[in-house]
C-alpha positions in Angstrom: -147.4 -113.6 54.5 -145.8 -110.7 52.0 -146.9 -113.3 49.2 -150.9 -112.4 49.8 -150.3 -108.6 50.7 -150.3 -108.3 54.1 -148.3 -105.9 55.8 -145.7 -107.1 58.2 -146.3 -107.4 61.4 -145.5 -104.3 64.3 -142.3 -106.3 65.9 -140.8 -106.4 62.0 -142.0 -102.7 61.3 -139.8 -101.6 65.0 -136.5 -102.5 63.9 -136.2 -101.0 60.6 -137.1 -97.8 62.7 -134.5 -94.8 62.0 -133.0 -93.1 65.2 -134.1 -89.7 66.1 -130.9 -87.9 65.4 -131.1 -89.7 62.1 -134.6 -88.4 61.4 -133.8 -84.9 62.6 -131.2 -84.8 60.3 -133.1 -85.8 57.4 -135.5 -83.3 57.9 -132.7 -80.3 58.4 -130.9 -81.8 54.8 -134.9 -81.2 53.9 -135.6 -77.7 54.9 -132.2 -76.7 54.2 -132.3 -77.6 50.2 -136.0 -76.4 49.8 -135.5 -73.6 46.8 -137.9 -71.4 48.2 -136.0 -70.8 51.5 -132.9 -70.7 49.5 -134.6 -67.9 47.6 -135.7 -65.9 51.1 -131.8 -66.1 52.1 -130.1 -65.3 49.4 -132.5 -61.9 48.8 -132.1 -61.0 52.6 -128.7 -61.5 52.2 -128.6 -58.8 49.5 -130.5 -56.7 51.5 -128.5 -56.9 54.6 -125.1 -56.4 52.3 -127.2 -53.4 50.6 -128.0 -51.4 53.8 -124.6 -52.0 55.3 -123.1 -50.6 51.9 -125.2 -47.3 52.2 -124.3 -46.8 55.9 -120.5 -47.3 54.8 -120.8 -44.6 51.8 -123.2 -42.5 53.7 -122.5 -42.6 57.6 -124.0 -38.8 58.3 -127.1 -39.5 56.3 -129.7 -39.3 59.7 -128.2 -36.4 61.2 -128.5 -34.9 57.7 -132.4 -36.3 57.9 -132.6 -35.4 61.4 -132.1 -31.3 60.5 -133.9 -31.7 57.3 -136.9 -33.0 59.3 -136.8 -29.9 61.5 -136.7 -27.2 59.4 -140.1 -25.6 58.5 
């Protein structure tokens, strides 16, 4: 039947069926090498290492804010 086109029929389509943990991991090795997510991480990355860098070097810097703020 492949020789005219058809497709095969449902019982041959079954087996070649992948398992669900194989088809959940497909799609995490998917979302996982997308650039664009890659991208988002590595930035917030920076950002995270950036903000814990100024609260090391600068660990009084919201009480100083703090009495700024109050003064008239």
């Amino acid at each position: 039947m492949p020789m005219r086109g058809e497709l095969p029929t449902i019982a041959a389509r079954t087996r070649m069926r992948a398992s669900p943990v194989r088809m959940g991991w497909l799609r995490f090795v998917a979302v996982v090498s997308d650039p664009e997510l890659q991208t988002i991480v590595a930035l917030s990355m920076i950002g995270v290492l950036v903000m814990i860098n100024a609260m090391l070097l600068f660990p009084d810097f919201g009480q100083v804010y703090v009495d700024l703020s109050l003064s008239p």
